[in-house]
NUDRENFI-565532 format. One line per field, with one value per residue: residue number from 1; x negated, y negated, z negated of N, C-alpha, C in turn. Coordinates in nm, 3 decimals. Example, Ala and Ser with C-alpha at 12.3 -4.5 7.8 and 13.67 -1.06 7.14 Angstrom:
% residues 2
kemar	c(1  2) .
nu	c(-1.319  -1.285) .
nv	c(0.569  0.225) .
nw	c(-0.780  -0.708) .
cau	c(-1.230  -1.367) .
cav	c(0.450  0.106) .
caw	c(-0.780  -0.714) .
cu	c(-1.320  -1.290) .
cv	c(0.330  -0.003) .
cw	c(-0.780  -0.787) .
END
This chain:
% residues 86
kemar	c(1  2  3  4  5  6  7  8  9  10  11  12  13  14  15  16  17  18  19  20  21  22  23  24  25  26  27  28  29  30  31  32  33  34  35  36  37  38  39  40  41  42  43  44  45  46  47  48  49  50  51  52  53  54  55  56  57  58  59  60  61  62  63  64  65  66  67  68  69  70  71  72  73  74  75  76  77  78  79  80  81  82  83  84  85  86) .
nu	c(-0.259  -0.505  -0.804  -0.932  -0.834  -0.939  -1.134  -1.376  -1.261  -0.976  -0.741  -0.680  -0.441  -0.350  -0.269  -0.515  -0.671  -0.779  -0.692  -0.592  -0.811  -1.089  -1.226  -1.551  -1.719  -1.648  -1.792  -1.786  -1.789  -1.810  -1.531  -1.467  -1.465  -1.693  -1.631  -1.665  -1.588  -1.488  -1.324  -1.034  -0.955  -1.141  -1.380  -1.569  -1.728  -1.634  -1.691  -1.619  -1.586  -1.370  -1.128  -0.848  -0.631  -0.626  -0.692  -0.419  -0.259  -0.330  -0.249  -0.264  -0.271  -0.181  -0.407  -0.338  -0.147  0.235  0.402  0.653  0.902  1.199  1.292  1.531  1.471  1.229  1.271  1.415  1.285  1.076  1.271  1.286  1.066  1.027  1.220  1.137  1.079  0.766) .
nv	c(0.448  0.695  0.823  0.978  0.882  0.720  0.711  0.670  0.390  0.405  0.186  -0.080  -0.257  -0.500  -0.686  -0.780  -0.827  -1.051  -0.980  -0.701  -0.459  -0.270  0.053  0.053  0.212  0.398  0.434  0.683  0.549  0.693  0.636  0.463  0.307  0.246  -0.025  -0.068  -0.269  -0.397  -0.697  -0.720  -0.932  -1.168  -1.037  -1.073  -0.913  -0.717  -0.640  -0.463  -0.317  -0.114  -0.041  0.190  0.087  -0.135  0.041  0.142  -0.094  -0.040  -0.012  0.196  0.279  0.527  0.822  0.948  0.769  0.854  1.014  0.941  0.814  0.666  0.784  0.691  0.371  0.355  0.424  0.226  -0.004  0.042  0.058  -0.219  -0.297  -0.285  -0.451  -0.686  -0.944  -1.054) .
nw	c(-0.983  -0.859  -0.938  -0.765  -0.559  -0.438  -0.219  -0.017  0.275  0.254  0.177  -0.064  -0.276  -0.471  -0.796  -0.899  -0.703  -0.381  -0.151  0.056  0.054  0.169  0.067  0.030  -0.144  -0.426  -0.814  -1.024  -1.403  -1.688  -1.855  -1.711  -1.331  -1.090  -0.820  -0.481  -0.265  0.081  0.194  0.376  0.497  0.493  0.490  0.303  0.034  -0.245  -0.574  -0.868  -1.167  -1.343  -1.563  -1.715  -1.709  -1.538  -1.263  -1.301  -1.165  -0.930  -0.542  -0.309  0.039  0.195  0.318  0.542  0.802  0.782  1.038  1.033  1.149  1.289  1.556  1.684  1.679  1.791  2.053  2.111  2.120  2.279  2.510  2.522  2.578  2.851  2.961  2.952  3.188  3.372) .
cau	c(-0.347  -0.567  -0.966  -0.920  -0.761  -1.064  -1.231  -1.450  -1.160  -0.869  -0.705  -0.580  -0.377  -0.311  -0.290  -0.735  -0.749  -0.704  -0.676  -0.626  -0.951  -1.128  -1.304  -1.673  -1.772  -1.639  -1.860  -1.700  -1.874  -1.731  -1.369  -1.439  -1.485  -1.700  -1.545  -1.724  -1.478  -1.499  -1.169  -0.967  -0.947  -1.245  -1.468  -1.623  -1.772  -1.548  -1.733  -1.549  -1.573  -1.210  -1.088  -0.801  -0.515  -0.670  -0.689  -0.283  -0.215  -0.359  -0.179  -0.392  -0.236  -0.174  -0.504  -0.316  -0.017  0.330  0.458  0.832  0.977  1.345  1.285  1.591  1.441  1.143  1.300  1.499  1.160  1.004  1.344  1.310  0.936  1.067  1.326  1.049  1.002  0.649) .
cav	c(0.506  0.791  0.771  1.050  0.821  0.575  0.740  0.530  0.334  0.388  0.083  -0.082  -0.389  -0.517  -0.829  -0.787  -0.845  -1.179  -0.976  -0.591  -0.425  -0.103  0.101  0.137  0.329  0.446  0.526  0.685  0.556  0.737  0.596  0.295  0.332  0.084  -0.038  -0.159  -0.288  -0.527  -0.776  -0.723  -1.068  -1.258  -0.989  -1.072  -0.816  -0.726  -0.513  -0.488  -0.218  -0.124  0.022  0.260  -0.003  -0.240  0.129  0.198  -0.173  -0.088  0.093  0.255  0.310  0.677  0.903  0.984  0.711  0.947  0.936  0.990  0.695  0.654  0.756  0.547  0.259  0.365  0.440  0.113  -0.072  0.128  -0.047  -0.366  -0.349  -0.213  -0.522  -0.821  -0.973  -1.111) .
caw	c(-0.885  -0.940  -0.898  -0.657  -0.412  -0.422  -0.119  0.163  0.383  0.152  0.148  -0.197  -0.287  -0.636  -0.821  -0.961  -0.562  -0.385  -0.044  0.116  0.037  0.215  -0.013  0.056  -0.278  -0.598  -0.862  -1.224  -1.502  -1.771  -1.835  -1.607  -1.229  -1.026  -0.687  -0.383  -0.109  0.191  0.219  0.505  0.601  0.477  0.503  0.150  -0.093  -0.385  -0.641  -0.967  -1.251  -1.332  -1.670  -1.644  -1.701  -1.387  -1.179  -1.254  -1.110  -0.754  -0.513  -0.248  0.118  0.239  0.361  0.707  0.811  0.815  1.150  1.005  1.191  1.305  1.726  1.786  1.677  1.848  2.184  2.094  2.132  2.417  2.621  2.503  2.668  2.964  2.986  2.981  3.290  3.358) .
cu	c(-0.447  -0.715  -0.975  -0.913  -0.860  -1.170  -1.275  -1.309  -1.084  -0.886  -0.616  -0.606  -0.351  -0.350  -0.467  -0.755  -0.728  -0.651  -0.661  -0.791  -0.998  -1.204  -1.468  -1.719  -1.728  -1.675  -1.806  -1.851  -1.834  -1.607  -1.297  -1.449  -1.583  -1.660  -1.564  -1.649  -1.538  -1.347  -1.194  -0.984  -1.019  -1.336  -1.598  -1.668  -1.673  -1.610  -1.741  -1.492  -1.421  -1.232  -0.953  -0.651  -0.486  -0.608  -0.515  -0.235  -0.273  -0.252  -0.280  -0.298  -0.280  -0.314  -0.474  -0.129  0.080  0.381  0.580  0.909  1.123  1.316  1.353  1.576  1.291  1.174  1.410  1.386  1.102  1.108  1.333  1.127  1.000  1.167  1.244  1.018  0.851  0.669) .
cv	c(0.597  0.764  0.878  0.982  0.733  0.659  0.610  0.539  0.346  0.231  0.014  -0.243  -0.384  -0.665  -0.842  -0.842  -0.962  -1.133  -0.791  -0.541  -0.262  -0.095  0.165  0.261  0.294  0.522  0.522  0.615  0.555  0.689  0.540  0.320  0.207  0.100  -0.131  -0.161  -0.426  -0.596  -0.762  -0.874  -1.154  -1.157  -0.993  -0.975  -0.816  -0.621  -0.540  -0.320  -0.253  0.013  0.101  0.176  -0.075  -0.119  0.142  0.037  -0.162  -0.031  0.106  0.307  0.462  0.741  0.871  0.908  0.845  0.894  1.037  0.914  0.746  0.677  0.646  0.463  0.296  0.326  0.294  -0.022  -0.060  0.019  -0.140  -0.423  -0.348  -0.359  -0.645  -0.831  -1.081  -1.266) .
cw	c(-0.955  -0.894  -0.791  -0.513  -0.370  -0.318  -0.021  0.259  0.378  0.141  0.032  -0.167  -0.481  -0.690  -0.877  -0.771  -0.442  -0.245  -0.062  0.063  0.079  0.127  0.063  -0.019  -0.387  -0.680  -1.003  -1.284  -1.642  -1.791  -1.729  -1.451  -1.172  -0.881  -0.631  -0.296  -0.045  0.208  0.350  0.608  0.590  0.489  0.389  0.085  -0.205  -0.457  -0.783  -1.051  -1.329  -1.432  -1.602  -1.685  -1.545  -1.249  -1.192  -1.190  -0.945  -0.709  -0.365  -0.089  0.136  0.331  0.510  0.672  0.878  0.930  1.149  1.012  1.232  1.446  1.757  1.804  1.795  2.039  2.225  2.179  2.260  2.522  2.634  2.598  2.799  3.055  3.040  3.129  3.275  3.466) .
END
């Protein structure tokens, strides 16, 4: 992962992390980065200065989710609502 990608609400995973984590703030400090996130699912503080070994073990979810799905499956789905009776 690149320190680029460490914007506010960029989401990274990696084994340094016991959960999902949104990025509040990443600040360089010379080699090292520091990195304030909130866990996804405990809602915890995680704020953990990260050398540039730690930074290539994250991986950081996409800016804007690609919406380059399969329709058929899509329109596969859409029927299967369509089918439920209440």
């Amino acid at each position: 992962m690149l320190i680029e990608q460490l914007k506010p609400n960029a989401i990274v995973r990696g084994p340094i992390f016991p959960e999902p984590v949104q990025v509040l703030v990443a600040i360089p400090m010379g080699t090292s980065i520091k990195l304030v996130g909130k866990g996804l699912s405990t809602n915890q503080v995680h704020e953990l200065i990260l050398n540039e070994e730690q930074l290539a073990q994250l991986d950081s979810s996409p800016e804007k989710e690609p919406f380059d799905g399969d329709p058929l499956r899509f329109r596969r789905a859409g029927s299967g609502c369509n089918l439920r009776s209440d």
